[in-house]
Each structure stands twice: as C-alpha cells, then as structure tokens.
C-alpha positions, -999 to +999 in steps of 0.1 A: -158-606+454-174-642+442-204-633+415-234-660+427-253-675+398-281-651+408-263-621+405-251-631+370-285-637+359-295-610+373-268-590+353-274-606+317-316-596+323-305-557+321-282-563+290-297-542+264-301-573+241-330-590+264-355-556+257-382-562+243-384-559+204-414-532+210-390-513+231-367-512+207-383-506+178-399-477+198-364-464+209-347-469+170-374-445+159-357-418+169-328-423+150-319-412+109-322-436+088-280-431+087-277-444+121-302-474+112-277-487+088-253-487+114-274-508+133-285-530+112-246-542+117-245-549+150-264-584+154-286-601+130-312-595+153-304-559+151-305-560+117-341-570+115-356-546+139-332-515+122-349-526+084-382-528+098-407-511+073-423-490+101-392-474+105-384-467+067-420-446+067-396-410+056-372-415+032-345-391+013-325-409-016-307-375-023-272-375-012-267-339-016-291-328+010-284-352+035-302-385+021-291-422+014-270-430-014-285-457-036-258-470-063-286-481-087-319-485-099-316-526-088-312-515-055-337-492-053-363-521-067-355-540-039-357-518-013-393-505-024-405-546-025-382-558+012-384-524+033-408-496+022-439-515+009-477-499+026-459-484+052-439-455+031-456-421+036-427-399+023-400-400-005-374-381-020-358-393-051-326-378-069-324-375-107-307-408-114-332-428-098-363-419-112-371-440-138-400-454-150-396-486-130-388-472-099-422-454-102-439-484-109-426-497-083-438-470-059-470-472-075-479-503-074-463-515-039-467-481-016-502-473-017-500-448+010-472-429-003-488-389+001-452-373-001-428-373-036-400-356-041-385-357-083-352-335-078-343-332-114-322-300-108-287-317-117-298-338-145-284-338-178-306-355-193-345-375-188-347-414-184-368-425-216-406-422-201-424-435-232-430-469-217-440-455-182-479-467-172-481-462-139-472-434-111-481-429-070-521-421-075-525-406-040-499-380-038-513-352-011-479-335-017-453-331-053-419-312-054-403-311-088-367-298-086-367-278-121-331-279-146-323-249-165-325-266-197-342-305-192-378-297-212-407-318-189-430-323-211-421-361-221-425-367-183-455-346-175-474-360-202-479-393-180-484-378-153-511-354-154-536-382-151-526-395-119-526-359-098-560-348-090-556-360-056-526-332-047-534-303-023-494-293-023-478-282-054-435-269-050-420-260-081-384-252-074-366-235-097-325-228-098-324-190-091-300-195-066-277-213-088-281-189-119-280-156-127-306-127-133-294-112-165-293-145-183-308-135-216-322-176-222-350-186-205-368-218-212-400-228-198-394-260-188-427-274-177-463-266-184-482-249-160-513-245-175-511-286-185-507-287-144-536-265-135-560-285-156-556-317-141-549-304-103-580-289-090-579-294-055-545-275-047-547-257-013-509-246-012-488-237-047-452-231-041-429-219-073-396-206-052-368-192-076-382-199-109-370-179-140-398-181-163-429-179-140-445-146-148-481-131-147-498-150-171-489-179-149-506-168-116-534-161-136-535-195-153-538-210-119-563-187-100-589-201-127-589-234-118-579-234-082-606-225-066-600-240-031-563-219-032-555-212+003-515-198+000-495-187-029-461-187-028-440-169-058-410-162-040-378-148-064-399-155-088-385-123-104-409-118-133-444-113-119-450-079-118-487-083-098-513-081-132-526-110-119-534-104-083-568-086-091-577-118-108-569-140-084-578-119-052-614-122-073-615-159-083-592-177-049-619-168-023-600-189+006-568-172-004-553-162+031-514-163+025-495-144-007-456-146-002-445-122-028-400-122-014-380-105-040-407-102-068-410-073-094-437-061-080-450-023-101-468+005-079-495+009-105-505-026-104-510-034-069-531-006-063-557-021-091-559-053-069-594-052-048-571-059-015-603-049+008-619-080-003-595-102+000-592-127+031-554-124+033-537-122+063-503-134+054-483-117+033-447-113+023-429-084+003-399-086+015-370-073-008-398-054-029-391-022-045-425-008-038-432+031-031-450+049+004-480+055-015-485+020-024-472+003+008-498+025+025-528+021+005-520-017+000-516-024+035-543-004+044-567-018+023-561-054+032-585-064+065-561-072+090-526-093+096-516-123+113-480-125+092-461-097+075-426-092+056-413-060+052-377-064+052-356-047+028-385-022+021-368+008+022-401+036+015-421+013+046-419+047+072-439+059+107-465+075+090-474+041+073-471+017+106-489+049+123-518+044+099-517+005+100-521+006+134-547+037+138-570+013+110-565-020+130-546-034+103-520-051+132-547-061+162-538-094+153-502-094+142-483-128+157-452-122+134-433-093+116-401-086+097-393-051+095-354-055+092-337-030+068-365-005+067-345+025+067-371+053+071-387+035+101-378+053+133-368+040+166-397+057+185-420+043+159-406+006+164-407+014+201-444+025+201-453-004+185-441-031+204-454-011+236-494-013+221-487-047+202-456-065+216-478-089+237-492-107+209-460-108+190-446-145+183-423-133+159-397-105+154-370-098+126-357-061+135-320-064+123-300-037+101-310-011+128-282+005+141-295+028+162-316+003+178-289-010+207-287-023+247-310+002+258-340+001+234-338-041+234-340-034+276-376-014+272-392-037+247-381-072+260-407-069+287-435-063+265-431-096+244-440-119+270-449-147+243-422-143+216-406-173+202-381-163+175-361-126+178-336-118+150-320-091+163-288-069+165-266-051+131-234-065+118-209-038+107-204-030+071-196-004+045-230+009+051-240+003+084-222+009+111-225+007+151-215+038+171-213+015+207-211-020+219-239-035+233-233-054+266-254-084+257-252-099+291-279-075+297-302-087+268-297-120+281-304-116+313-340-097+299-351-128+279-343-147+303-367-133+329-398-122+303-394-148+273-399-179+289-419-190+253-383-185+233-375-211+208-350-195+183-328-163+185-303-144+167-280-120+172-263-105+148-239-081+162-201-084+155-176-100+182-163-065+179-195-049+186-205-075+220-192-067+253-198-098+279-177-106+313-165-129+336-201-139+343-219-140+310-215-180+313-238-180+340-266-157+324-263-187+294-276-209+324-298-190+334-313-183+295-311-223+290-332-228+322-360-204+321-364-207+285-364-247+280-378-250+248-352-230+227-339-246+194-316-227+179-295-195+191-272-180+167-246-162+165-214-143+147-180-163+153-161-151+177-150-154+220-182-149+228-200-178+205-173-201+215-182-197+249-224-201+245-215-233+222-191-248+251-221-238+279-247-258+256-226-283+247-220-292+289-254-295+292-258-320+263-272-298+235-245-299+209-268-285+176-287-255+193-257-226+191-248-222+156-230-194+141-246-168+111-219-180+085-239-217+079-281-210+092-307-181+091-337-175+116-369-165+102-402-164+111-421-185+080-425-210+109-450-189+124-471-191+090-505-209+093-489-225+058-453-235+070-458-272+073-467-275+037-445-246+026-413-271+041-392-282+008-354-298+005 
C-alpha cells in the first residue's frame, strides 16, 4: 500500500503532540502530581504544560503519606517562586521543611493559600523560629501534626497573630503510635493561647491527643462562639465536665464526635442535651451504662448521624424508646456494630419503619445476623450508600453457618442501585459462592454504577471480585479488610472539613 502525502498529513494532525495546549492542560489535570513529574520528561514542551502552576494548586511534600519528596529547603524556595505562586490553594509540609523561610515564602508569594498542613509528628527537634516575621495570613484550614515531646510554644508564639481568619482547626496527636499507660504526658501546645486569637472556628478537630482533657473543651467553648462540630476522638482523658458548658455557650453546635473517650455516667446526664442542636454524634467505643445511653439519647432532639459501635449496654428497650420519641425520624447514618445486647428482631424492626431513609449502615460483629436476615432488610434500604456488614470468626465470636453471599449480592443488586462502598466481613471460610457468582459481580457492577470501594477478607472468593473488576478496568475498587476500613463519617454534614492526612 503507497501512503499519499494526504494521508500522512492526515496522520501526523491526530498525533497527540498537535492537541491543543488547553486540551491538554485540561486532560493532565487528572493526573498526581507523581505522574506530572513523569511528564514533565517527555518533551520540553511537555515539560512546560506538566509544571504549569494551575496544575500545582494541591500539594503534599510528605513522603510518608504519599507526597513529593523535596531534598531541601533550596528546592522548596524555588518551587514556591517558579510553580506554586497565587495559584496554590493547598499544602502539606513535613517536619524538615518548615522553616522560617519556607513560610515566608508561602506568605509572601501564595496569597490564596486557605489549606496548611505542619506535620511535626517525626521531628526531633524545631528549626530556630526566633527570626520568623511572616506566616500564610488567610488560612481557612491548619493541621498541626503534634510530637510526643517537641514543646510548640517557640513556634506558636509567631503565629497566633496571623490566624483569626481559620474556621478549621486539626490537632493530631500520636495515640496511635504510643501507648495509654505512659505515665509522661507533656502538653505540647497551648490551647488556650489558640482559642484567644481563633474566634471564627466552625470545625475543631483534636484526634488522638494524650493531654487534651476537660479543662480544654471548656477553654474553647468560651471563645468559639460560631462552633459548629467538635471532634475529640481518642482523646482519652475528657471525661464530659465540659459538655454542659459548651452545649450552653456553642449555640450552632450540631456535630460532637466523642470515639473512644472516657466518657462518666454521672456527667453526661448533667449536660442540658434537650437544648442542644446536635444531630451528630459519635460514642463509639464508650463505656457508658443503659441508664445514661437512654436518657442521653433521649434527651437530644433528633438524629441525622449516630455511633454506637462497641457500646455494649445500647439494648431494644433503648432503640425501642428512641424510636417511640422520634429521636431516629431523621436518621441518614448509624453504626450499631458490636452492640451485644441489641437483638435481631430489634435491628430487623428498625430497618423495616426506618430503612428507607438510611444512607449509612455499620451492623458487623452480629453473628446471628446471616443470609436470611440481610435478604428481608435489603429491600427496605432503597437509598443506602455504604453497608459494613458480615462477622469474622474469632475467640469470641463465632458463625454457626455460611452465608451464600451470591444471594446478598444478587439483593443489592436489584434494591441498592445508590451503593457506593461495601463491606463484608465474613471469613473465606464462612462464604459459600458458585460457579456463577462471577456473573452476579456483573450484575452488582452494572446496576450499581457508582460504587467506590467493595471490600473484602482474602481469600477465593476476593480473588475472583478483584479479577471481575479489574476486566472491566477498575483496578482500585475491590480491596481486602487487611489494608482499608469502611465507615460512614462520609455521611457527616462535617466530613469535608473533618478529612486530615
């Protein structure tokens, strides 16, 4: 075959080279900043487009969760002046790089930064701040990754000035890296010094920090007036003194998150819940008793958002009365996982009356609850979007049958056409599929489009879901309940700003 000169032409006008730079630009902004790099190799022309400043507007300088690596502080300099400049909007920094002239930098150069992250949480030591005179003026959102034993204060004390503007507050602490009978605790940063010069905070975040206690929470509900959600979770010392203080001062308080606190029976019933405007709340992994679940719960208007899971004294009689007074007319997400004194006919009469309005469900470490019950409440949660479901075995719990999940599948499949994330926890051992269960995975991919995320326990059976995703070009939906958790925070009114790491 002889190629005329108009087919050749022809040819070289669909080489991806002759698309317009718009296009392109458009069509590299859907790629990590990782991949841009790789670009930027290519062609010089490449090169310019990939280091474009629009496309540098999110950036993560923290190697250990995924981020660029930056060798120095020089390098850094240059990258705020040639690619960042007015167009960054987000940035998180690790330890080594924040310096005072790398904050000058940023404050002087990216006007519109609104996000900052200071991850100080593997530092050994604080870059000399004495000299420091300037810092980002217009945060919306701060996250400060706390060290066990790095004192703030040097730090702090030049930047209080500069954060009146914030609305999102994250405190992280190391919880998850220490341990709870550690007899040293330092307070590492000054709260109160923080609530003085922060009066516009919407959203206040302290996850996993050691020394946060009562005196803390009150500190901040007398300044933060405009409060809106409150998030203390593992923050093992607060005990709930302050909640009557700050259910009476935080008017626009609608979200307390209160996972794995030390939360006393005698002072959560002092709190004036009935007044309160919450309708989000969290007490997960709480060691509260019936009496006060009940007259807490109770007493609170009405739910939207509710953790329950690991409470082990939340029974029928409670979710009876909760639902008797109204308290769930409104419910869009629950986790009652691990309540071990809530029935199967109560879980069952629930989702019956309320299951249509549900968004969100966490109802693992249930063993009773198999094939058959899933079967007669799948049809009433029409408009669900993330199930955690099923009961690995263990020393304590225990399956009696296998559950033919085909069946489950084939359920959601025909009534959950909203579903965006699911898990199942159930053991390879515990899963019975067949020949077919490949083509019920079709059928679940089809009907429910939009889901995200399916997980799963390793075995025969995950292999096979992962294989029937990974045909259809959706490598990073199945993944397996070693490595990623569902939960339902993303149905919180607050999960946007909640988002940290």
């Amino acid at each position: 075959m002889t190629m005329t000169a108009g087919t050749t032409n022809a040819a070289d006008k669909k080489n991806v080279h002759h698309l317009p730079d718009k296009l392109l630009l458009e069509i590299f902004s859907y790629l990590k900043l990782h991949d841009l790099c790789r670009l930027a190799q290519v062609c010089k022309k490449w090169r310019l487009l990939a280091y474009d400043s629009r496309l540098w507007t999110r950036v993560s300088l923290r190697p250990d969760f995924s981020g660029l690596y930056v060798n120095n502080v020089d390098s850094l300099i240059g990258l705020i002046s040639v690619r960042f400049g007015h167009t960054l909007r987000y940035i998180e920094l690790s330890a080594e790089l924040i310096t005072p002239i790398v904050l000058h930098e940023l404050a002087n150069k990216c006007p519109n930064l609104k996000y900052l992250t200071l991850d100080f949480s593997n530092a050994m030591q604080l870059h000399d701040f004495n000299d420091m005179n300037a810092f980002p003026c217009n945060l919306r959102n701060l996250t400060i990754c706390l060290s066990e034993v790095i004192f703030m204060e040097g730090f702090m004390r030049k930047v209080y000035q500069h954060l009146s503007s914030l609305e999102v507050l994250h405190l992280i602490g190391t919880f998850e890296l220490g341990d709870e009978s550690q007899e040293e605790i330092y307070e590492v940063i000054n709260i109160g010094k923080i609530k003085a010069h922060t009066p516009n905070l919407r959203i206040i975040n302290f996850y996993g920090i050691s020394f946060v206690d009562d005196s803390h929470v009150e500190l901040l509900s007398s300044n933060c007036i405009h409060l809106e959600c409150l998030a203390l979770n593992f923050c093992l010392r607060v005990k709930g003194s302050a909640f009557k203080t700050l259910i009476q001062r935080c008017k626009k308080l609608k979200t307390l998150l209160a996972q794995h606190c030390g939360l006393e029976d005698q002072l959560m019933k002092q709190v004036e819940w009935e007044s309160s405007k919450i309708h989000e709340l969290d007490l997960t992994s709480t060691e509260l008793s019936a009496v006060t679940l009940n007259d807490v719960l109770c007493r609170i208007p009405g739910f939207t958002y509710l953790g329950l899971g690991y409470c082990e004294f939340f029974d029928d009689k409670i979710m009876d009365d909760m639902i008797k007074n109204g308290k769930l007319d409104h419910i869009r997400a629950i986790d009652i996982s691990h309540t071990v004194n809530l029935s199967e006919n109560a879980i069952l009469q629930f989702i019956r009356q309320r299951g249509r309005f549900l968004e969100g469900l966490m109802i693992v470490g249930k063993p009773k609850l198999a094939e058959q019950f899933f079967l007669n409440v799948i049809p009433f949660m029409k408009r669900i979007k993330i199930l955690v479901c099923g009961t690995p075995n263990g020393w304590f719990l225990r399956m009696s049958t296998r559950v033919h999940i085909d069946q489950i599948i084939i359920a959601l499949s025909q009534n959950c056409y909203k579903l965006e994330r699911l898990e199942v926890q159930w053991d390879p051992d515990t899963i019975r599929y067949s020949d077919n269960s490949s083509k019920f995975i079709d059928q679940l991919r089809h009907k429910c489009p939009q889901i995200r995320s399916m997980t799963l326990s390793d075995g025969e059976y995950f292999e096979m879901v992962k294989s029937n995703f990974e045909r259809a070009d959706r490598k990073t939906v199945v993944r397996t309940t070693t490595n990623y958790t569902t939960s339902i925070i993303q149905l919180s009114s607050c999960y946007k700003d909640l988002l940290f790491n």
